[in-house]
C-alpha positions as CSV (number, residue, x, y, z in Angstrom):
1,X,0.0,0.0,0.0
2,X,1.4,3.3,-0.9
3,X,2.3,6.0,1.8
4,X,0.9,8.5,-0.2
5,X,-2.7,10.1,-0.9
6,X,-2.7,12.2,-3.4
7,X,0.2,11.3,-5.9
8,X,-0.5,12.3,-9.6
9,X,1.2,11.7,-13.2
10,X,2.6,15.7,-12.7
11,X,4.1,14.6,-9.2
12,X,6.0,12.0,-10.8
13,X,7.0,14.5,-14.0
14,X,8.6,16.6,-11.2
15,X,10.0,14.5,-9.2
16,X,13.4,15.7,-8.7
17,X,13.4,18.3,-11.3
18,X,11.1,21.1,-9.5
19,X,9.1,21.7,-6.1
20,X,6.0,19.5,-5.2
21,X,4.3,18.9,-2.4
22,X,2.3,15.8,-1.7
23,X,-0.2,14.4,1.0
24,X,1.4,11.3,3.0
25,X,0.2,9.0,5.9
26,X,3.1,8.7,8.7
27,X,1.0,10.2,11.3
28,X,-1.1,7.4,11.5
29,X,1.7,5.1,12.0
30,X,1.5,5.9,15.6
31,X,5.7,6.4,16.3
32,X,5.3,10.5,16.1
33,X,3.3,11.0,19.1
34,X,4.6,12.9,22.0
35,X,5.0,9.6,24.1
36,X,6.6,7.3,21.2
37,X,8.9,10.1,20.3
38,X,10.0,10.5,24.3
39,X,10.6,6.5,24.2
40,X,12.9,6.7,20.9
41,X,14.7,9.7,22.4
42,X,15.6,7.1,25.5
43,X,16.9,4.8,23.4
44,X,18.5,6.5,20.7
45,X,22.3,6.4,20.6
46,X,23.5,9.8,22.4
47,X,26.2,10.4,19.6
48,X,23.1,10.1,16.8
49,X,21.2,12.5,19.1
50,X,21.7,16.7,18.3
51,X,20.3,19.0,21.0
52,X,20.2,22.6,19.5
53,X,19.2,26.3,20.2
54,X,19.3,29.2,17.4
55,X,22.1,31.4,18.0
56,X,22.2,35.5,16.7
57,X,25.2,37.0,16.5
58,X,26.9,36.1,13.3
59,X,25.6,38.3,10.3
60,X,26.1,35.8,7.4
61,X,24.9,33.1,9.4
62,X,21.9,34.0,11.3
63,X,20.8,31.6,13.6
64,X,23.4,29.6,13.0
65,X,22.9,26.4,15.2
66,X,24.8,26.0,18.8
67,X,25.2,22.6,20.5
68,X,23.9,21.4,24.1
69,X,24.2,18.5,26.3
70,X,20.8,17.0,26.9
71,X,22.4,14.4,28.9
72,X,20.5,15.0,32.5
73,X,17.4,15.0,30.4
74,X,14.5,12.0,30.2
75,X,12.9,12.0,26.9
76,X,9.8,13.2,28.4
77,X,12.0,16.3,30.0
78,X,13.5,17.1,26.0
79,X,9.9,16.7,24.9
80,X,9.0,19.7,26.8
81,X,11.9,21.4,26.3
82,X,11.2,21.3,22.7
83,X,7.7,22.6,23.2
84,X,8.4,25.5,25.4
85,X,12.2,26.5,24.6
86,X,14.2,27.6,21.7
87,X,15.2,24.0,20.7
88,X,15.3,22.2,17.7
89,X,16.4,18.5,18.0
90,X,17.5,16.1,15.2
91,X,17.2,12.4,16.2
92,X,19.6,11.5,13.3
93,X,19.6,8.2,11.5
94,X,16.5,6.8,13.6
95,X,14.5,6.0,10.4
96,X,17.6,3.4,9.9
97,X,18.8,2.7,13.5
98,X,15.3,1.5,15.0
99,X,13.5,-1.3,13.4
100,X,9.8,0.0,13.3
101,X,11.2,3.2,12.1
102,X,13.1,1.1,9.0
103,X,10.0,-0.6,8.2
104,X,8.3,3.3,7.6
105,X,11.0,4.2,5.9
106,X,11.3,1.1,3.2
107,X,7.7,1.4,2.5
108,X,8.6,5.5,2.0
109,X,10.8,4.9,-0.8
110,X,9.4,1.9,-1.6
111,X,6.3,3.7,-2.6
112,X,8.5,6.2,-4.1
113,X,10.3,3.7,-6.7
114,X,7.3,1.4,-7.2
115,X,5.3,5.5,-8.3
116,X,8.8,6.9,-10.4
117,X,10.7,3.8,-11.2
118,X,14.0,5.4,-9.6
119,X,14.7,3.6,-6.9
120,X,16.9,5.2,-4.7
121,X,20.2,4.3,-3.1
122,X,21.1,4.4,0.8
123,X,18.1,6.0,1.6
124,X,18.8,7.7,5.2
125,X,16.0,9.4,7.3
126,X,16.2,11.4,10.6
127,X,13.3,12.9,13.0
128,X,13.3,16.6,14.0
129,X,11.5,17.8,17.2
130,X,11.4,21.6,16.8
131,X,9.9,24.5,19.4
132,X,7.9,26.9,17.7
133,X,10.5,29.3,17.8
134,X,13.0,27.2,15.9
135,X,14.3,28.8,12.8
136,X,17.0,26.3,10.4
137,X,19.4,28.7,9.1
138,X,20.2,28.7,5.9
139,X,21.9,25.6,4.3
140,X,22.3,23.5,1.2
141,X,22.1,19.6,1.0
142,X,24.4,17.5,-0.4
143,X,22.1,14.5,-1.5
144,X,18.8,14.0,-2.3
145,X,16.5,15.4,0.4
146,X,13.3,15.1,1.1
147,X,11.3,16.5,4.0
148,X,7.9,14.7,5.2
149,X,6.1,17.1,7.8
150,X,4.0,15.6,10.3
151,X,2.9,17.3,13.1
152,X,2.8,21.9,13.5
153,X,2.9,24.2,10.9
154,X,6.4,25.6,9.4
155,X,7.4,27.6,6.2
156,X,9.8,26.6,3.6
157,X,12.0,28.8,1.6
158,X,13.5,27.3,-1.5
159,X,16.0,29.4,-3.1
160,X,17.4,28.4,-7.0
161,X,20.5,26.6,-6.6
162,X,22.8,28.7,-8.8
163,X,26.2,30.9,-7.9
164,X,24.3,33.5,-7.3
165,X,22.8,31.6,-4.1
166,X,24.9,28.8,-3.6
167,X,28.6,30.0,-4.2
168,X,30.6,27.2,-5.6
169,X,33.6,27.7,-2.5
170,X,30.2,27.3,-0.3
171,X,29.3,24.3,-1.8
172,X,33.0,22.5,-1.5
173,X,33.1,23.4,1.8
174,X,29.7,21.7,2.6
175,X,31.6,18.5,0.8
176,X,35.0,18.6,2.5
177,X,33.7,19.6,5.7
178,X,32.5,16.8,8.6
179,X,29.9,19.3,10.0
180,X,28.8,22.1,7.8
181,X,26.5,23.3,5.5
182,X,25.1,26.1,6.2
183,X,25.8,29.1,3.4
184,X,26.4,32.4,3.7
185,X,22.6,34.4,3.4
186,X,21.3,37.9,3.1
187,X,17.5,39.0,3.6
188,X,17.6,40.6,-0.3
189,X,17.7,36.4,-1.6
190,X,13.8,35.9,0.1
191,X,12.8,37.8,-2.8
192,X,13.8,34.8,-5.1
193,X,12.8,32.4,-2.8
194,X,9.7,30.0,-3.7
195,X,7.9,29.5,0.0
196,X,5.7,26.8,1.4
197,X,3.2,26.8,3.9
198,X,3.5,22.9,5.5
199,X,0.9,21.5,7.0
200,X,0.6,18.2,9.2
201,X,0.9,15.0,6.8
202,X,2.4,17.3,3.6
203,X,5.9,15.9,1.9
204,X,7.7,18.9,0.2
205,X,10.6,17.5,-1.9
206,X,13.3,19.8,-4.2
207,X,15.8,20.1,-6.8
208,X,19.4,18.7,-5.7
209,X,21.3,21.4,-3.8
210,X,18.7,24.0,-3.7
211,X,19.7,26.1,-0.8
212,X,16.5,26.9,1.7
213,X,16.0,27.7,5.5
214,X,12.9,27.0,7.6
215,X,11.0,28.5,10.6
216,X,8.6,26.8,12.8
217,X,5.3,29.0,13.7
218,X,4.2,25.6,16.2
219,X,5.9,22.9,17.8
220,X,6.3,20.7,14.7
221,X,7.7,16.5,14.2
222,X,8.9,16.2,10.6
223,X,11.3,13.8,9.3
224,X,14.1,14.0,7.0
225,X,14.9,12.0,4.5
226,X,18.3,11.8,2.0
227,X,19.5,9.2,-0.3
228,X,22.1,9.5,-3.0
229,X,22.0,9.1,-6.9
230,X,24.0,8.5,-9.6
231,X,23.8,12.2,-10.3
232,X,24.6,13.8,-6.9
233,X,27.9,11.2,-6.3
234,X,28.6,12.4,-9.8
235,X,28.7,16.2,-8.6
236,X,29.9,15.8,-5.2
237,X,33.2,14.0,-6.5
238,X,34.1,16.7,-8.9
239,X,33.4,19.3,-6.2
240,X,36.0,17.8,-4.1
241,X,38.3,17.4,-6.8
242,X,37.8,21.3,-7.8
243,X,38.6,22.1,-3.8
244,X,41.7,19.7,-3.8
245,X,42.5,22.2,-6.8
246,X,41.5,25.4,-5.2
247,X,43.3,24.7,-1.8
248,X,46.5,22.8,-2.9
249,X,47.4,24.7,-6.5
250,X,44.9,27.7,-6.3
251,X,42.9,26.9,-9.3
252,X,39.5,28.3,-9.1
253,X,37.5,25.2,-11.2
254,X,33.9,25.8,-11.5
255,X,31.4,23.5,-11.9
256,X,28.9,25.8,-14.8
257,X,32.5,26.3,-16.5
258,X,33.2,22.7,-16.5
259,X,33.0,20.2,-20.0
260,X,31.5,17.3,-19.7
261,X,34.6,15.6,-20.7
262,X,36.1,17.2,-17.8
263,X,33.6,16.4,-15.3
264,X,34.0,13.1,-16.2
265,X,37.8,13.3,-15.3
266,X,37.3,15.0,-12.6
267,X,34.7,12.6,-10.8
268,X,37.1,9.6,-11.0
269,X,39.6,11.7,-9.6
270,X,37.4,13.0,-6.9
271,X,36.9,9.1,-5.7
272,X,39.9,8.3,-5.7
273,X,41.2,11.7,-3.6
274,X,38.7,11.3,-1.2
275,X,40.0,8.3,-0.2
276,X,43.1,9.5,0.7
277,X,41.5,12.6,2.3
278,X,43.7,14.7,0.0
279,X,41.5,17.7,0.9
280,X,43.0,19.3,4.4
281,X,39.7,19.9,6.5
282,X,39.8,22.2,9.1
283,X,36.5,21.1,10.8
284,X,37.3,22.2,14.2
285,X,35.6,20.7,17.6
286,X,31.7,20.6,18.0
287,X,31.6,23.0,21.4
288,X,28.9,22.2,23.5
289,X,27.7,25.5,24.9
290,X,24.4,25.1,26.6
291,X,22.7,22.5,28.4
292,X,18.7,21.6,29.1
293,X,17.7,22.1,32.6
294,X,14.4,21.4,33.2
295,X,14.0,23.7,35.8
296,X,14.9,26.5,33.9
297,X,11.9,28.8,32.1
298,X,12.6,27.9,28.3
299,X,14.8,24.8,29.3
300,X,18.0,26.6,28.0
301,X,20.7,27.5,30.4
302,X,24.6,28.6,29.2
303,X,27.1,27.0,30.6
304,X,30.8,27.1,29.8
305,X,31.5,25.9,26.5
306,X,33.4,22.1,26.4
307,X,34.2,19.9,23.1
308,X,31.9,17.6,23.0
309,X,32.3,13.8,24.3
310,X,29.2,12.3,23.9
């Protein structure tokens, strides 16, 4: 039985080429309420698990996401802390790690491939819990994404993904990098963005790379899902080929400028110099700078930053 309820001939024609939006039916599986959410965040690995609040003091990266330890908190107590504080929580990989989440997910794309007939590859889905406050700054993907809203109400803004919104150096730092992809933004882009209104049970899926950010206006439960195709693996190894270039010899490659001769070349290359991490990443420490207290009015409470160890 499909997950959907309203897929059409035109969703299909789109499908991967432009925006669409489609009805689905994860709610009534049962595993996003409140209470089966609290029991996976019990049981979910803590190194899979990303407590976040929004912080507001860098200008080209507004809201640019800060890291807490959640540790002294019950699922119950994060639940809460997601409905009444600034906190947006990504429960990453639990479509994969947790069996009745796996099952939802193979009938997702299975429905998907059986509707299309492009069956995806390494399909990988996470849950976000998000306050109503929660705003995702502004980031690009480096597969295949698709996001299937469940529960609240939150806006979309899709933004084309050309140089003019998605620099190339952005882009090969979101591929060399361990944990970034967020790209530089100004308020003047909104007026090319395309923006969504999500509802509870709407799937809203995108062109490869298209930069976009997100604000909640409830608490919302969506989940995230990424897989990767022949096409983005094509793209993403002659990205980090063109950085190898850029940082080692100074060669400022573009991907628009590139031959399709070259880009062949260059994606062969690209496997083969990822392998031997022949980019020099400077990824830094994840620095935990907050934690939840659940006696604390919005849950939030600073604390003095640490590198993470958990």
């Amino acid at each position: 039985m499909s997950i959907f309820k309203d897929w059409t001939d035109e969703h299909t024609a789109k499908f991967g080429k432009d925006i669409l939006t489609v009805r689905h039916k994860l709610e009534e599986t049962g595993l996003f309420t409140d209470d089966a959410l609290a029991d996976l965040l019990e049981k979910h690995p803590s190194e899979k698990l990303d407590v976040c609040t929004m912080g507001h003091d860098h200008p080209l990266y507004p809201n640019k996401f800060r890291t807490g330890d959640f540790r002294d908190a019950s699922g119950k107590d994060l639940i809460a802390a997601a409905k009444a504080g600034a906190v947006w929580i990504n429960v990453r990989q639990a479509m994969n790690v947790h069996s009745e989440y796996k099952a939802v997910l193979d009938k997702m794309y299975g429905s998907i491939a059986a509707i299309t007939g492009k069956p995806a590859f390494n399909a990988r889905g996470g849950i976000l819990i998000s306050s109503p406050v929660a705003k995702v700054p502004y980031h690009c993907d480096q597969t295949e994404t698709i996001l299937w809203h469940v529960r609240g109400k939150k806006r979309i803004y899709l933004y084309p993904p050309t140089e003019e919104f998605l620099p190339e150096e952005a882009y090969q730092s979101i591929i060399t990098q361990d944990r970034e992809d967020d790209v530089p933004y100004s308020p003047d882009m909104d007026e090319h963005a395309r923006v969504f209104d999500l509802e509870p049970g709407e799937m809203i899926s995108w062109r490869l790379n298209s930069p976009h950010r997100v604000n909640n206006s409830t608490y919302c439960v969506s989940v995230t899902t990424e897989f990767s195709t022949r096409e983005s693996a094509f793209k993403n190894s002659v990205m980090y080929t063109n950085a190898v270039l850029r940082q080692r010899f100074g060669v400022k490659s573009r991907w628009a400028a590139s031959s399709l001769p070259e880009r062949y070349v260059k994606s062969v290359a690209g496997r083969v110099l990822r392998k031997v991490s022949a980019y020099k990443a400077n990824n830094g420490e994840d620095m935990v700078t907050f934690k939840i207290d659940n006696a604390s009015e919005g849950y939030v409470v600073d604390i003095e930053p640490f590198a993470r160890n958990f």
